[in-house]
C-alpha positions as CSV (number, residue, x, y, z in Angstrom):
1,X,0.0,0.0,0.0
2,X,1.1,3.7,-0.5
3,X,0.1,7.4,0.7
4,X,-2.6,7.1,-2.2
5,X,-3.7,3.7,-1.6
6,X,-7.7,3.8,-0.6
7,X,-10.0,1.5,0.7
8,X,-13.7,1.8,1.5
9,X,-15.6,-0.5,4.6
10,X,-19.3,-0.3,4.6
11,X,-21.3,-0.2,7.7
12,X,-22.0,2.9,10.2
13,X,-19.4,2.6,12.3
14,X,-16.3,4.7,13.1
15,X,-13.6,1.9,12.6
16,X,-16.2,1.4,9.2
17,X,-15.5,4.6,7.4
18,X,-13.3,5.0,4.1
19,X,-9.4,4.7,4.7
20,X,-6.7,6.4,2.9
21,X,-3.0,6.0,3.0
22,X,-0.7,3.2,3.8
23,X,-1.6,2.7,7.8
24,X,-5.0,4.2,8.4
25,X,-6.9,0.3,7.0
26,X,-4.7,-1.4,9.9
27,X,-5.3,1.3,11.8
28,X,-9.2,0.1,11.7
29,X,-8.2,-3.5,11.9
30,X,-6.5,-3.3,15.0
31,X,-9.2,-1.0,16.3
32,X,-11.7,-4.0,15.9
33,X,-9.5,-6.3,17.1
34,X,-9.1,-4.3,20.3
35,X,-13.2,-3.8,20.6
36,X,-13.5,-7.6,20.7
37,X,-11.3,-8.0,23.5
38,X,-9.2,-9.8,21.0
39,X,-11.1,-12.7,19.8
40,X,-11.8,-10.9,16.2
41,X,-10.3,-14.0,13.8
42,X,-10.5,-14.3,10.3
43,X,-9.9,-17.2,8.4
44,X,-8.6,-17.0,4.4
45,X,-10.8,-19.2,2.7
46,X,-9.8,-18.7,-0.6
47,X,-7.7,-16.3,-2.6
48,X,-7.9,-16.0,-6.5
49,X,-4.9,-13.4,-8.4
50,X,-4.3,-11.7,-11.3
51,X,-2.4,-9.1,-12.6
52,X,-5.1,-6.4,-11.9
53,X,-7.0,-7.3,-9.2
54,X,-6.9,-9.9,-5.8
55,X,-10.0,-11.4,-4.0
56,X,-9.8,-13.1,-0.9
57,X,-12.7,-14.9,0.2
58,X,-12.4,-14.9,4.1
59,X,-14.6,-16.0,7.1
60,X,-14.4,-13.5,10.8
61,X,-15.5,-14.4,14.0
62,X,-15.6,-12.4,17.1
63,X,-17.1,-12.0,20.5
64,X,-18.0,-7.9,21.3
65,X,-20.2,-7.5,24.8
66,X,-22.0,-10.7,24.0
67,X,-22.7,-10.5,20.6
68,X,-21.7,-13.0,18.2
69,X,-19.7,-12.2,15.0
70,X,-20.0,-15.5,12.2
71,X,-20.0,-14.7,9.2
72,X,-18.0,-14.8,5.6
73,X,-16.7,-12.1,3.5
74,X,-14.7,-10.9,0.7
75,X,-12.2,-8.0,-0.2
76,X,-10.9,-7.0,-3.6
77,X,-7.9,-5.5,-4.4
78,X,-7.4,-3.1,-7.3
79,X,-3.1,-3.3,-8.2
80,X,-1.5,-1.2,-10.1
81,X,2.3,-1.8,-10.9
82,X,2.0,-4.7,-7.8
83,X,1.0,-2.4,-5.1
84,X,-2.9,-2.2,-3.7
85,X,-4.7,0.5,-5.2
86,X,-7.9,0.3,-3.5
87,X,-9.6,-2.4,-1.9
88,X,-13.2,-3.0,-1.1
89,X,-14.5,-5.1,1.4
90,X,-18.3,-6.7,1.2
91,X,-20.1,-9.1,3.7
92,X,-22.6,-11.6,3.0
93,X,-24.8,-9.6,5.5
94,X,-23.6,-6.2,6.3
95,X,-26.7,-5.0,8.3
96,X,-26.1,-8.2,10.9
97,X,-22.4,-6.6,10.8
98,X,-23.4,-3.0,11.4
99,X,-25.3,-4.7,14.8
100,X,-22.8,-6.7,16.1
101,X,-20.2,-3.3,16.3
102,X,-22.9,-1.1,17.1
């Protein structure tokens, strides 16, 4: 990632908003991790390449004052010249998402 790298992650959420540059999206990561007293896990399912773009197919998991986080999801990756571009991140139910970090 680079200064102009962007990414967007959907929900309402602080930790959820569009990131820019090359530390804010692990900046948001490790903010989630930290909310679920650090049981947020992901799992790589799958990840399919090419010269333009990368999808990993993931599955998270997380505890967050008794709620339950179970559910899969997916980011792309735009490259350009082998570094990430932007990325976008969708879940299989993003509402469900929205109420687990609310």
């Amino acid at each position: 990632m680079t200064r102009t790298s962007s990414g967007t992650r959907p929900g309402s959420i602080n930790s959820r908003r569009p990131t820019k540059g090359e530390r804010q999206p692990f900046a948001s990561f490790a903010a989630e991790f930290e909310r679920s007293g650090g049981t947020y896990d992901v799992d790589v399912r799958d990840v399919v390449a090419n010269d333009e773009h990368i999808v990993a197919l993931l599955h998270a998991t997380a505890n967050c004052e008794g709620r339950l986080l179970d559910q899969d999801y997916v980011i792309v990756f735009e490259m350009r010249d082998g570094i990430v571009h932007v990325a976008w991140e969708i879940w299989k139910d993003q509402p469900s998402v929205d109420s687990f970090w609310s």
